[in-house]
Structures are given as C-alpha cells and as structure tokens.
PADO-63162 format. One record per residue (C-alpha): residue number from 1; y, x, z. Coordinates in steps of 0.25 Angstrom, whole numbers. Last residue first. Example, Ala and Ser with C-alpha at 12.3 -4.5 7.8 and 13.67 -1.06 7.14 Angstrom:
2
<r 2,<-4,55,29>> <r 1,<-18,49,31>> 
This chain:
392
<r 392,<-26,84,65>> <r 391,<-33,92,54>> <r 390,<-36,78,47>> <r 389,<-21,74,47>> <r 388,<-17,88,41>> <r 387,<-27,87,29>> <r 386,<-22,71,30>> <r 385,<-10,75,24>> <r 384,<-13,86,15>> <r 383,<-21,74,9>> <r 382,<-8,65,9>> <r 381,<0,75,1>> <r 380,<-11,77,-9>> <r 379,<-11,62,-9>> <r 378,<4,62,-16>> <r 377,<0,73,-25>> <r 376,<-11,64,-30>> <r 375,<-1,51,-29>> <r 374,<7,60,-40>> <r 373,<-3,65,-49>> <r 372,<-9,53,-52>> <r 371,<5,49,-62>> <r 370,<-4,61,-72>> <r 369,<-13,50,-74>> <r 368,<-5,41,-79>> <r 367,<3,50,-88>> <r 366,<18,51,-91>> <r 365,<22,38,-86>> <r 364,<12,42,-73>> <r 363,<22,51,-68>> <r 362,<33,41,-67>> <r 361,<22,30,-61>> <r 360,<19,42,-51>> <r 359,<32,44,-47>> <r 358,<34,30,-47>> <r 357,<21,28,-38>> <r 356,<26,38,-29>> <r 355,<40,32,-25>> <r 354,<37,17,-20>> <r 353,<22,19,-13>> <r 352,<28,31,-6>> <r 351,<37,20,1>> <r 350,<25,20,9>> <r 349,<30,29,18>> <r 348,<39,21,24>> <r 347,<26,12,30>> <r 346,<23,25,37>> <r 345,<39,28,44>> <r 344,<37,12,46>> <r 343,<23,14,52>> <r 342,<26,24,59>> <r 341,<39,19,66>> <r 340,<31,7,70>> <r 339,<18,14,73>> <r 338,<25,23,83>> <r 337,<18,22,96>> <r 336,<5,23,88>> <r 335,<10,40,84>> <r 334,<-3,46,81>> <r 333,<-10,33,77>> <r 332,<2,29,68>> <r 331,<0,41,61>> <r 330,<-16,41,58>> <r 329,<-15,26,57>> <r 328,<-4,26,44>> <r 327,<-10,39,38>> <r 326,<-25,33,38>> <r 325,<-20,18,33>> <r 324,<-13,26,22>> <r 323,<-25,35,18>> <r 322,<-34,25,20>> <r 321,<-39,20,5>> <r 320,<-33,32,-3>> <r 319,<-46,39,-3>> <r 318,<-52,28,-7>> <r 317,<-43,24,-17>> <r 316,<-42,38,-21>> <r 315,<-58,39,-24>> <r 314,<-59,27,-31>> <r 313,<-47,33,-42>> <r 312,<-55,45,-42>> <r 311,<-67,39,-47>> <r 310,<-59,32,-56>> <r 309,<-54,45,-63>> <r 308,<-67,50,-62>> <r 307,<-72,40,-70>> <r 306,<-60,40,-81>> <r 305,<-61,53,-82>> <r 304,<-48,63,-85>> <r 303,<-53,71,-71>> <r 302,<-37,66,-66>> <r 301,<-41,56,-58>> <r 300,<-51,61,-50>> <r 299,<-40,72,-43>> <r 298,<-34,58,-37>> <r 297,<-49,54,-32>> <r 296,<-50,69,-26>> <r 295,<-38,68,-19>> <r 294,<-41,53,-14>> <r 293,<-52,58,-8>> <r 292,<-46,68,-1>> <r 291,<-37,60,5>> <r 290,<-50,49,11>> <r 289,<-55,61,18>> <r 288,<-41,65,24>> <r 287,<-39,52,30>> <r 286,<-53,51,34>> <r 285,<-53,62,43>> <r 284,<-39,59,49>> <r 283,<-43,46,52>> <r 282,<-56,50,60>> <r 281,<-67,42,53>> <r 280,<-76,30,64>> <r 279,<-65,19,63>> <r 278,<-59,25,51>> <r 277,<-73,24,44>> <r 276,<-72,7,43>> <r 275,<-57,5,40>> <r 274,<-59,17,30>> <r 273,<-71,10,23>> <r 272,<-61,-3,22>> <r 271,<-49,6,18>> <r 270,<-58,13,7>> <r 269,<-63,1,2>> <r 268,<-48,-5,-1>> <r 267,<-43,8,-6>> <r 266,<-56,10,-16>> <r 265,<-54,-7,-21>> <r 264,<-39,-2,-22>> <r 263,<-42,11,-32>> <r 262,<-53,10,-43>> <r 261,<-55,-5,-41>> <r 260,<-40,-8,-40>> <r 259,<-37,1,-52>> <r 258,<-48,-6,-61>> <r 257,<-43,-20,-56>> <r 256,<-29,-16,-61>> <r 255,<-34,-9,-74>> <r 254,<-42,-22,-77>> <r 253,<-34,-26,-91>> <r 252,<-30,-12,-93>> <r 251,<-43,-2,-90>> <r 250,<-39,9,-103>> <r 249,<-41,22,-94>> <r 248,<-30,27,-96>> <r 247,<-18,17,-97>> <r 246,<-25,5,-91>> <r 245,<-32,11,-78>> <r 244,<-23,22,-76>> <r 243,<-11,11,-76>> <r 242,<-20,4,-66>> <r 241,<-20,17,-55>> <r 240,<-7,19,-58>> <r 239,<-1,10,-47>> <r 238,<-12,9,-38>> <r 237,<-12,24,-38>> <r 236,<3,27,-36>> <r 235,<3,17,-24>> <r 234,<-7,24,-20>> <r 233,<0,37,-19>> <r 232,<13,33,-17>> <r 231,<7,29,-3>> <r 230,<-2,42,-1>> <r 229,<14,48,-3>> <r 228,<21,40,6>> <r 227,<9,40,18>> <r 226,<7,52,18>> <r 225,<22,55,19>> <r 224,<20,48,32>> <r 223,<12,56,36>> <r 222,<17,69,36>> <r 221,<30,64,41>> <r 220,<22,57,55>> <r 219,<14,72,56>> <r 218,<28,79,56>> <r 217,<34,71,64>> <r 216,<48,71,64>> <r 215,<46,57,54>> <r 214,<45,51,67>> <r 213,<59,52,69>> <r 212,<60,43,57>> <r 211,<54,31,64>> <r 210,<60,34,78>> <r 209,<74,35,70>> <r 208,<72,21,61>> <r 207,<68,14,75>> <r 206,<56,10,83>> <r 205,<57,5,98>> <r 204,<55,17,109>> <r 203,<39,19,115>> <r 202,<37,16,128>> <r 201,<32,2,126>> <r 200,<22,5,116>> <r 199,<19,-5,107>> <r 198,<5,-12,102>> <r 197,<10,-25,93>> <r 196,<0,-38,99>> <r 195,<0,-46,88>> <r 194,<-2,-62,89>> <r 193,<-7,-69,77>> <r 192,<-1,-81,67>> <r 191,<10,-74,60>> <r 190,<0,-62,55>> <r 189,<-7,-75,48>> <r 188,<5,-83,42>> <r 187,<10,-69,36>> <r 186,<-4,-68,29>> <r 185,<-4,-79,22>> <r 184,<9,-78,17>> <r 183,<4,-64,13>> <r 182,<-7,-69,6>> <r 181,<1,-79,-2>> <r 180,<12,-71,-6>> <r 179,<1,-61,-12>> <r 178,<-4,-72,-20>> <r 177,<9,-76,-26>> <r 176,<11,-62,-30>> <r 175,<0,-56,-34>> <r 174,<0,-68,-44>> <r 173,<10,-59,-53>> <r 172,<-3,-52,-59>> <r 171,<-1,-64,-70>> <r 170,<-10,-75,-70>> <r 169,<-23,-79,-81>> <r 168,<-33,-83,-71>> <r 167,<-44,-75,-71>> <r 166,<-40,-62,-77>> <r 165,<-26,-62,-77>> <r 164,<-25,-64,-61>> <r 163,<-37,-55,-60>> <r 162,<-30,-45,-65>> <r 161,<-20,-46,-56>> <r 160,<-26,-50,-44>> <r 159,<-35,-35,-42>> <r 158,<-22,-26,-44>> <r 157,<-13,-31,-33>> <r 156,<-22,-37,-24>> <r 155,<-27,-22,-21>> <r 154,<-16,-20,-12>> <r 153,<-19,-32,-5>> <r 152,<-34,-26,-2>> <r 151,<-28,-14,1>> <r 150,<-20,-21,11>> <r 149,<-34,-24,16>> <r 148,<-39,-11,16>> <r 147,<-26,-5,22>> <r 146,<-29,-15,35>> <r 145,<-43,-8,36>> <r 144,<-36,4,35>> <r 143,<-28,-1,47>> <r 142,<-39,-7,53>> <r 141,<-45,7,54>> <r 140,<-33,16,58>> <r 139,<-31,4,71>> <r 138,<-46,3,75>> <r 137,<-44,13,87>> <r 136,<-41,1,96>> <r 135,<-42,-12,90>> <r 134,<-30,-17,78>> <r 133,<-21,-26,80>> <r 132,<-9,-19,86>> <r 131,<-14,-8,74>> <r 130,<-13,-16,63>> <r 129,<1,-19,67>> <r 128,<5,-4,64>> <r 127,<0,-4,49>> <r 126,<3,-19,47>> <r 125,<20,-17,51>> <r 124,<24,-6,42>> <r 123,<15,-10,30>> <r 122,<19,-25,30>> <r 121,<33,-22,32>> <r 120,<31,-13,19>> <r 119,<23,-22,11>> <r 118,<34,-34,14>> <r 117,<44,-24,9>> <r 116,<35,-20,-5>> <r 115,<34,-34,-7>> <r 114,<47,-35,-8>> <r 113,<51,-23,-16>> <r 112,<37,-30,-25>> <r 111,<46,-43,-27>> <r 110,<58,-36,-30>> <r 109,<52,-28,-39>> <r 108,<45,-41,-47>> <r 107,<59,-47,-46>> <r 106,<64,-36,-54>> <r 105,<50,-38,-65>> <r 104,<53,-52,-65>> <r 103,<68,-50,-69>> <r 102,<63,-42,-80>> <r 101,<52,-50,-84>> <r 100,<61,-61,-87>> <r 99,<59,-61,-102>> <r 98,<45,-62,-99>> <r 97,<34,-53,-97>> <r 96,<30,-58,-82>> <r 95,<13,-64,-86>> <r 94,<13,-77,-82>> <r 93,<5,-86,-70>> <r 92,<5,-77,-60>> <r 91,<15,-76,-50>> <r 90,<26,-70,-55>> <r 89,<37,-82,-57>> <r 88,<50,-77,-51>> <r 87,<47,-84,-38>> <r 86,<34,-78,-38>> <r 85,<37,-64,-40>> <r 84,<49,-67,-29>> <r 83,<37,-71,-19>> <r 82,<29,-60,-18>> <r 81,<42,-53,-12>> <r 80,<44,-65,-2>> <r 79,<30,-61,4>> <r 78,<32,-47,5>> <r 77,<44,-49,14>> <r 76,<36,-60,22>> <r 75,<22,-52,23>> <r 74,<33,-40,28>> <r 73,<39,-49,40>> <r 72,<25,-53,45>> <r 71,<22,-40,48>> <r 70,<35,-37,53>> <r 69,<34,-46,63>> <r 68,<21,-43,67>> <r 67,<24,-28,69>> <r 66,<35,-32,81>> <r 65,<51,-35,79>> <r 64,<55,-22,85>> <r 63,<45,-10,80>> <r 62,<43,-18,69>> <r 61,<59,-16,66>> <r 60,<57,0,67>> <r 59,<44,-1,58>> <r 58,<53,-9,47>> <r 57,<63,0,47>> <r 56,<54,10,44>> <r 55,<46,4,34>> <r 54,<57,-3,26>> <r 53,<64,5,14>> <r 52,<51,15,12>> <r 51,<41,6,12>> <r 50,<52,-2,3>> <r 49,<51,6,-8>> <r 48,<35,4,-10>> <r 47,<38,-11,-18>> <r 46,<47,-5,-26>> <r 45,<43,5,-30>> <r 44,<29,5,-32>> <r 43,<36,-7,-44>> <r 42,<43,5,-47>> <r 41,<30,9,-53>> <r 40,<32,0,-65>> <r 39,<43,9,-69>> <r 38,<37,20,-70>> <r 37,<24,16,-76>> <r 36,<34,9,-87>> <r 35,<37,-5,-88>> <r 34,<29,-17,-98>> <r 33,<35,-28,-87>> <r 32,<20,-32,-86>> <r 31,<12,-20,-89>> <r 30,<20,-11,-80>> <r 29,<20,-23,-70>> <r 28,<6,-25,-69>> <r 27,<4,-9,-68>> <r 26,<13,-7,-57>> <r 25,<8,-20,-50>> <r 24,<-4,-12,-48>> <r 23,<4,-3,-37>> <r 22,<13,-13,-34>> <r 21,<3,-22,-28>> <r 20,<4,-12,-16>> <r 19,<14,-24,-9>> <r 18,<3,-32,-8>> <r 17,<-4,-24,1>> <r 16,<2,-28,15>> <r 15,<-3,-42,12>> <r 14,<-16,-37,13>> <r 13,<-11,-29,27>> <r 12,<-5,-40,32>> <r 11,<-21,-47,31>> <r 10,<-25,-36,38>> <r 9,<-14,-39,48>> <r 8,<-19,-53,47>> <r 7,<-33,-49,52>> <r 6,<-28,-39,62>> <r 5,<-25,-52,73>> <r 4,<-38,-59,72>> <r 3,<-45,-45,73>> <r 2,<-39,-41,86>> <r 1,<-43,-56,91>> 
C-alpha cells in the first residue's frame, strides 16, 4: 500500500524537475533571441527567484492546510505557466525570431517566473511528504530516489530539443506542451490517494518566527547556506556546460545532448546508486565522499584537455548527484518535528539557483572557462561543510 501511495509523489518529483529547464534553456534562448551569456542567464533568474520569495510562507501555510494541498497547488501554478508559451504560440512548430520576438521573450520570463513558483511549492511540499510515505529508515533513500527522478525531469530539458529538430522538425518550444501534459497527469494521480501526514501533537503550529528562529542554529544556518551555494552550483553547470560544448570545444548541433551525457545522465545514476548505498552507507560518510569528488572533477576542467575536461565533467555529476537530497535528509532527520519550517528555510535556499548563475554567466562573458570558478568556490563551501557533518 506504502508503494501505491510514493509512486505519484515520484511522479511529483519528475514534474518537480521542470522547473531546472532553465539551465539548458540558457543556451536555446542565447541562440534564439541572439542575447548575451549575461542576459540569457537571468532566465536562472527568474525561475530561481521565487525559492526565495515563497518557501517560507509556504511551509508556514502547509503546516495548516496539510502537505497534499500544497502539493497539488504547485502542479497547478506550474501548470498555467507552461501554458502562456503556448498561448503565445511556442509550442513547436516555428523557430521565435519574428518581429515579435520581444514580446515572446517577456512572456517567456513570465512563463519560467511561473514555473519557477510551481517548482517552488513543489520542492517545499515533496521533500517532507516523501517521508509520511516512506517505511521506517527508508526516508534519505527514497528521497534520493525521488531526486533521480526529478533528475529525470530535469534532464527533459536538454535531451527533447534536439530531438525535436532532428526527427521531427519542431522548435525546442514543445517542452512546453509536453511538460503540461505530465503534470496534468500527475495532479490527477496525487488527488486520487489517501496520505496519512506524521505530526506531532505537542509541537506549536509553524510561522515566519518558528522558521527564522531556527536560523539561531548554528548547524540549521550552515546548512542551509549549503544548500544556496551547492544550488547556484549546478545550476551554474547545466547552464554553461553547453556553451562549453559549442564555443570550445566546437559540439554545436549536439552540444545539448553532449552536456546531458557528460553531467544529467552522471546525476541520474548517481542518485539511483545513492538510493541503493544510502541504505547500507552512513550519510555523513557518503556525503563527504561524493564532495570530494566533485572537487576533483571541477579541478579536471581546467587541465586545458578535452578528455580530462569531460572526465571531470562525469566526475562532478556524480558527485553532485546526492549532495542536496543528503543536506535535505541530514537536517530534517535531526530536527523531524520541524520539517515544515525546514523545509521552507531549505527550499529558500534554492534561490541560490537565481543569483550564482548570473554571476557565473557575467564571468563567463570574459571567458567560458574562467565562469568555473564560481560554482568551484561555491562547492569549496559545501565540502568544508560535510568535513564538519562527517566529524559529527
């Protein structure tokens, strides 16, 4: 019965990843709208900004209205932001360079701010959920299993496109129709079952001061900030990954499935391996293992070999594979009376995913390479982080 119920939320999770198309969309819309690295990467912007905007209130609100509410209120969200793409006319049958490509470029924005709110929701509301329908002990595992399949949406977002031109002649734009359809999909099946949400009676209702107050905690702080830099970080990577691709090392009509192949295709199998290990590997453990190896895969790039440099590429992927799923259960495991504030304090923190990525777009105007810096320093943090984690 336990199973019944977590198959939907997996399938929340897949929906959840949507909203990381804007890491290859940087790329589509820099060749579309012929914009600058800087420019295109706003498009991080805005579909990050709202983690920082919502999560909190939004944990506080679950905490009243229930986690399955606001599940199914972030598939809707996201769901009438694929729809204004649509509604002005990207959904894959023509290329956008038009004399309205402004206006489509803006509604564009609007569309991924959307999306980015229904993603937002999503993340505040699945990550706790998964643990009402998860076994005993089982919670840090499905929850990386959960992140596989959201890497799975996730890696929608570079592998359709191509294929779209390739085989049948469309524009990238039919993500968009296609991601409406999954998630209406998915929205009818989390409505259909019955989820017992684990609360403790003794414990006062969330608000905006129990959240913050939490802060006080030094371990809590440390982790969140984990999470806004190891955010920016991939976000960073997906986004430039592709730009890397064409502009030095000359793969511009695959570049996209390239990227996915070097990076998303290591996260997915890294969050399936991690699923299966966490259940027998202490977290703290594997999280510092799999930080080290994205050090040593960022440290890759910058051999000047194209080999290397993929080699590292792999070796961040995997590395990056658990390291949110592992910050997540870690600090929500220590304090499971407080997963609604966590998890919005947590799900803030992914408005890392908004302000990194410019920074690293900016820096990457200069050189492509040199823009690597910036989620290398961010990961630096992060290993520091599960240094500390791992001596606890």
């Amino acid at each position: 019965m336990t199973k019944n119920k977590t198959f939907p939320i997996f399938l929340a999770f897949l929906a959840m990843g949507f909203g990381d198309v804007v890491g290859p969309l940087v790329s589509l819309v820099k060749d579309t709208f012929q914009v600058s690295n800087f420019v295109a990467s706003l498009m991080t912007t805005s579909g990050f900004l709202m983690f920082g905007i919502l999560s909190i209130p939004i944990g506080v609100f679950q905490d009243t209205k229930g986690k399955k509410f606001i599940l199914s209120l972030g598939l809707l969200i996201a769901l009438f932001g694929l729809l204004i793409p649509v509604f002005f006319g990207m959904y894959g049958p023509q290329t956008i360079i038009d004399p309205d490509s402004n206006i489509k470029l803006y509604a564009l924005f609007v569309a991924i701010f959307l999306l980015g709110a229904g993603a937002t929701i999503l993340q505040v509301a699945g990550n706790p959920i998964m643990r009402d329908v998860s076994p005993p002990g089982r919670y840090s595992s499905n929850l990386s299993l959960g992140q596989s399949v959201k890497a799975v949406g996730s890696s929608l977002g570079f592998l359709i496109p191509p294929a779209a031109v390739v085989w049948f002649g469309l524009d990238w734009t039919i993500l968009f129709p296609v991601f409406a359809v999954i998630i209406i999909i998915t929205l009818i099946w989390v409505q259909s079952i019955n989820i017992k949400e684990q609360r403790a009676a003794d414990i006062a209702p969330a608000s905006l001061q129990s959240s913050f107050t939490l802060l006080k905690n030094p371990f809590v702080l440390m982790m969140v900030l984990g999470i806004f830099l190891y955010v920016g970080a991939e976000i960073s990577m997906s986004a430039q990954i592709p730009i890397l691709m064409a502009n030095v090392y000359g793969f511009e009509d695959f570049g996209l499935w390239l990227a996915w192949g070097l990076f998303f295709l290591p996260i997915f199998l890294g969050r399936l391996a991690g699923a299966i290990l966490l259940r027998k590997v202490k977290a703290g453990k594997f999280f510092l293992f799999s930080v080290l190896l994205s050090v040593l895969g960022l440290f890759f790039l910058f051999f000047g070999s194209q080999y290397v440099a993929f080699a590292g590429i792999v070796m961040v992927g995997l590395g990056f594979s658990n390291v949110f799923p592992l910050i997540f259960s870690i600090t929500v495991d220590t304090m499971p009376e407080r997963s609604n504030e966590l998890s919005g304090l947590m799900v803030t923190a992914i408005v890392g995913g908004a302000l990194v990525p410019p920074i690293t777009g900016a820096v990457a105007d200069l050189n492509v390479l040199l823009g690597f810096l910036v989620p290398a320093a961010c990961i630096i943090y992060v290993l520091v982080l599960a240094v500390r984690s791992f001596n606890k």
